[in-house]
Residue frames as a rotation matrix with the C-alpha (Angstrom) as fourth column:
UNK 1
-0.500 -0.552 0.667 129.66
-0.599 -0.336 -0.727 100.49
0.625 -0.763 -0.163 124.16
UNK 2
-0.662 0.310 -0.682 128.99
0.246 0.950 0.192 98.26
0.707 -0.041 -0.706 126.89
UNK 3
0.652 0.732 0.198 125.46
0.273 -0.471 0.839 98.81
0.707 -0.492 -0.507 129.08
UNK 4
0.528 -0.012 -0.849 127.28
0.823 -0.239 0.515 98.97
-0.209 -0.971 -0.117 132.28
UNK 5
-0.644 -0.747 0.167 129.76
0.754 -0.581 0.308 101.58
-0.133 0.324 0.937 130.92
UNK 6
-0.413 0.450 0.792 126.76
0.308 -0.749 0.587 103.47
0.857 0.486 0.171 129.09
UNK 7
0.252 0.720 -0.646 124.92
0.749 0.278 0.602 103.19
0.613 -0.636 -0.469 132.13
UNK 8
0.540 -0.022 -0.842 127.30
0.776 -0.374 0.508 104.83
-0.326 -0.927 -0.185 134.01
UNK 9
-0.953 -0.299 0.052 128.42
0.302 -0.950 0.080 107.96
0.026 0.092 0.995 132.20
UNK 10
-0.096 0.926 0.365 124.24
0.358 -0.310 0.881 108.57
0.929 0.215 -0.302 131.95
UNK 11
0.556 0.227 -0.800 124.75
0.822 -0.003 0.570 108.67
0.127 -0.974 -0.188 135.93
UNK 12
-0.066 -0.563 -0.823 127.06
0.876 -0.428 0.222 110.44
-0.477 -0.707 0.522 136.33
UNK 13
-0.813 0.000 0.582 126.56
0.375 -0.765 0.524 113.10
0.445 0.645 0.621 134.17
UNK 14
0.063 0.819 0.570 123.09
0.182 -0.571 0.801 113.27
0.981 0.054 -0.185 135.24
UNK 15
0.464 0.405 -0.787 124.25
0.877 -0.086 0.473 114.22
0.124 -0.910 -0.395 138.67
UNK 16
-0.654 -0.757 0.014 125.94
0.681 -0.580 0.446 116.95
-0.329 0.301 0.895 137.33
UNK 17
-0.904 0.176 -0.390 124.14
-0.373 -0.772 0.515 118.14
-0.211 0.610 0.764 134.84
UNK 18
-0.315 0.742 0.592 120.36
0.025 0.630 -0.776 117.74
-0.949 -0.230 -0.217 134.40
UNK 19
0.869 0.397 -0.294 120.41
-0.398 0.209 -0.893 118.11
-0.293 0.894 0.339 130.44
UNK 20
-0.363 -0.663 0.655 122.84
-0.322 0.749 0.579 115.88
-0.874 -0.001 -0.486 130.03
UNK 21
0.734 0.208 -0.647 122.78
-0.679 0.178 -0.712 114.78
-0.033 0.962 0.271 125.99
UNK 22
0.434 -0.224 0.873 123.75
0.030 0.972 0.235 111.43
-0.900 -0.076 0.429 125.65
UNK 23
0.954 -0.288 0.076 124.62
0.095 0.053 -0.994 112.02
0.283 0.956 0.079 121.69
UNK 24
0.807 -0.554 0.204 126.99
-0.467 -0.811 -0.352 114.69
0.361 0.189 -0.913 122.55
UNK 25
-0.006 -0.950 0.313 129.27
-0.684 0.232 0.691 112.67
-0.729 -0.210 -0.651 124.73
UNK 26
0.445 0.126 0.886 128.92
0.423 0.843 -0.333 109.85
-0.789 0.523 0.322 122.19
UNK 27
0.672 -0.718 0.180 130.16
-0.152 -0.373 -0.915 112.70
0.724 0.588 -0.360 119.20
UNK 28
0.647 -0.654 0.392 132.91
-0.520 -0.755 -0.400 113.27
0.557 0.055 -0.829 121.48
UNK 29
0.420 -0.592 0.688 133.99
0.076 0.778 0.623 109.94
-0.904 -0.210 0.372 122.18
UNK 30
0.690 -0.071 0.720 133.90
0.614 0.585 -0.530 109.48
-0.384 0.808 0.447 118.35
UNK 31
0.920 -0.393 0.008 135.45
-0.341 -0.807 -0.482 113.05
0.196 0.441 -0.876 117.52
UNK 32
0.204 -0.929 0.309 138.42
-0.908 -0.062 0.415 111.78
-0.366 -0.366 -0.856 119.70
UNK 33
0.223 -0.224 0.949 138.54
0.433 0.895 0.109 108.06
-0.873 0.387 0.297 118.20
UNK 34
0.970 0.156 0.188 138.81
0.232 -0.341 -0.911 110.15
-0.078 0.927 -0.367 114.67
UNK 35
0.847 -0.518 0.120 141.15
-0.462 -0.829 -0.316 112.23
0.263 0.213 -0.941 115.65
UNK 36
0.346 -0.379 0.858 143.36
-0.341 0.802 0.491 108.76
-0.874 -0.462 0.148 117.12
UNK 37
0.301 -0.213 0.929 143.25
0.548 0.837 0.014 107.07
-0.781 0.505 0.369 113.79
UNK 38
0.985 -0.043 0.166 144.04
0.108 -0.599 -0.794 110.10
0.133 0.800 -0.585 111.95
UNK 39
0.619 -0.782 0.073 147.00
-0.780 -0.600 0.179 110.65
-0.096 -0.168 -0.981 113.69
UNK 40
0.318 -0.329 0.889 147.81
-0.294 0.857 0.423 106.88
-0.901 -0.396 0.176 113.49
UNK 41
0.681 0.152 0.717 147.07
0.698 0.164 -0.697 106.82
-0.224 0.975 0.005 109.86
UNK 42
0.896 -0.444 0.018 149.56
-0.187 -0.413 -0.891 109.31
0.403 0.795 -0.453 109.24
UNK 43
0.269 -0.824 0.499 152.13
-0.866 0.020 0.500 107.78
-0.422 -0.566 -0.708 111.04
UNK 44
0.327 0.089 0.941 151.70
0.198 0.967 -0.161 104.57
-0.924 0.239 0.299 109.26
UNK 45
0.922 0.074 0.380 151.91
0.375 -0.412 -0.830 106.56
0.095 0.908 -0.408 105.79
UNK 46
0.750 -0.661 0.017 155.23
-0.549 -0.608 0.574 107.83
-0.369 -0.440 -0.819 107.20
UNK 47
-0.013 -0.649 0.760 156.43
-0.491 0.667 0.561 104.45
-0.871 -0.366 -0.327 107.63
UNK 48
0.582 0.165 0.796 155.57
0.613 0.555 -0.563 103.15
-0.534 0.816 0.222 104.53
UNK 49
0.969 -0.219 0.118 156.82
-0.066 -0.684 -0.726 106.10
0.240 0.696 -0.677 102.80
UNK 50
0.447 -0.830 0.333 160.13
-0.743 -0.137 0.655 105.78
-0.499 -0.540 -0.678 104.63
UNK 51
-0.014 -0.378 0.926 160.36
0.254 0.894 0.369 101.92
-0.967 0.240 0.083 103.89
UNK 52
0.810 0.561 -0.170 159.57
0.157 -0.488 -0.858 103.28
-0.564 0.669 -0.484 100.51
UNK 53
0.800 -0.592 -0.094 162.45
-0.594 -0.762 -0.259 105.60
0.082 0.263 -0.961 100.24
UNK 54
0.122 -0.919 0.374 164.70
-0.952 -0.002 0.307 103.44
-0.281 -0.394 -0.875 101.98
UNK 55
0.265 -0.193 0.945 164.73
-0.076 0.972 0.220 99.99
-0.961 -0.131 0.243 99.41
UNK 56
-0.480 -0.233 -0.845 165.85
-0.861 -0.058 0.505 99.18
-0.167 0.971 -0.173 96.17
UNK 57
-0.755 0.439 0.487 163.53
0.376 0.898 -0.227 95.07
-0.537 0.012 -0.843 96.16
UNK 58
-0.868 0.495 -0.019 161.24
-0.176 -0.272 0.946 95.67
0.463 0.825 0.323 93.53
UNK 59
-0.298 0.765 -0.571 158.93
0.541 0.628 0.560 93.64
0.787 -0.142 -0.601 95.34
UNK 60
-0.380 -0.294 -0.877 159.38
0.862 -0.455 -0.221 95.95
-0.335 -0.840 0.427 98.77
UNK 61
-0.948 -0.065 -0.310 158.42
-0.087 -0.888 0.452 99.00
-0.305 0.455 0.836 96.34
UNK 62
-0.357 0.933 -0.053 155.22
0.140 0.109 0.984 97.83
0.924 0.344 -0.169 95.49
UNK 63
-0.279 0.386 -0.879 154.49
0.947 0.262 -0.186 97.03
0.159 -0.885 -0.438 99.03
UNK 64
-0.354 -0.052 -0.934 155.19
0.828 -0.482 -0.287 100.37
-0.435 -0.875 0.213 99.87
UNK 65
-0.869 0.487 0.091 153.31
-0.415 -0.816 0.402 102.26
0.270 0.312 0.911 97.38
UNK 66
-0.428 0.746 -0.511 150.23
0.603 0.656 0.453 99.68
0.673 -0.115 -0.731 98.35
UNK 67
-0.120 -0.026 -0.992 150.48
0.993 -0.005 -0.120 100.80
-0.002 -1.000 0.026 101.80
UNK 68
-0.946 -0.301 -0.118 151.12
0.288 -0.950 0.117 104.19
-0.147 0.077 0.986 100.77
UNK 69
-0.741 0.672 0.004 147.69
-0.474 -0.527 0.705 104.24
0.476 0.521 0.709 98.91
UNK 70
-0.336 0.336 -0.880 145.94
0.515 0.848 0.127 102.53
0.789 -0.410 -0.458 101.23
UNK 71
-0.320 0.069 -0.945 146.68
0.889 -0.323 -0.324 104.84
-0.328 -0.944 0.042 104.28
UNK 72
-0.985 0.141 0.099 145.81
-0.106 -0.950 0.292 107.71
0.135 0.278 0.951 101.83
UNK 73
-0.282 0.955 0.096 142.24
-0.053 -0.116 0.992 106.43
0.958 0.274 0.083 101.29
UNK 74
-0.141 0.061 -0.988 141.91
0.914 0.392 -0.106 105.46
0.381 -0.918 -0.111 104.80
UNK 75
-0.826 -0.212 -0.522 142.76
0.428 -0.838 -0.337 109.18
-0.366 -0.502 0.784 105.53
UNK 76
-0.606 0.783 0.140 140.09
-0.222 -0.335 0.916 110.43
0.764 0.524 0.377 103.09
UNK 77
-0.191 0.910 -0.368 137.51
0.638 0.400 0.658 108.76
0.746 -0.109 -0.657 104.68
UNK 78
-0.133 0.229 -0.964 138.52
0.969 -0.174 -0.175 110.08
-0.208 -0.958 -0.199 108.52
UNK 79
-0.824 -0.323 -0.465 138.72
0.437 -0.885 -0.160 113.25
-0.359 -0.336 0.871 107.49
UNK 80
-0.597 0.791 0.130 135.14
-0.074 -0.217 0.973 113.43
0.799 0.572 0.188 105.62
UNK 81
-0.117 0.501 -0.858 134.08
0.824 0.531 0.198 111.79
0.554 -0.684 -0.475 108.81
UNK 82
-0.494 -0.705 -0.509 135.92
0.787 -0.611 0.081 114.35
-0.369 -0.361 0.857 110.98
UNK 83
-0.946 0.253 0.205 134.11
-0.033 -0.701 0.713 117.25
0.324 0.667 0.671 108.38
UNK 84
0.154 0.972 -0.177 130.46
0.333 0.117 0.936 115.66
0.930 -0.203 -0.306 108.90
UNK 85
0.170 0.396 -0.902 130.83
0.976 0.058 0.209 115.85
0.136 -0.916 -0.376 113.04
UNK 86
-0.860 -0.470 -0.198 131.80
0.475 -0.880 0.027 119.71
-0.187 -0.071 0.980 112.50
UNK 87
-0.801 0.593 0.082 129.56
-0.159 -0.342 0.926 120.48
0.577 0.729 0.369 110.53
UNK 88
-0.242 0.539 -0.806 127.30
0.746 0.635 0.201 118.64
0.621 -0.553 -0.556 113.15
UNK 89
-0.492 -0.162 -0.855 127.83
0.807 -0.453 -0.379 121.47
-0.326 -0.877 0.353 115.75
């Protein structure tokens, strides 16, 4: 994140709040970036499945199991991620 950015949520927060915990907004930037690419990542997997469903190109059918397994592993990951920052709390 850039300093001037970091800079200022540290202000402002700390005129709010005097224990302000820098991590915490930092988990909960990331919790919400997670929870973004999860929801992206299964929308992609959608589409692929769809294109999937909806060719008969041999070549098009690979693609779209590629893609298919691709966005699966992709999901794995966020959602281990996603697990760890729970667990975090």
């Amino acid at each position: 994140m850039c300093k001037i950015i970091k800079n200022f949520i540290r202000n402002l927060y700390n005129k709010d709040n005097e224990n302000f915990n820098e991590s915490k907004v930092y988990e909960q930037h990331e919790k919400k970036e997670i929870y973004e690419d999860i929801k992206k990542t299964q929308y992609e997997w959608q589409a692929a499945k769809n294109k999937f469903n909806n060719t008969t190109d041999p070549d098009q059918i690979d693609y779209s199991i590629n893609l298919m397994e691709l966005h699966e592993k992709k999901l794995k990951i966020l959602y281990k991620r996603a697990k760890e920052l729970e667990n975090k709390e």
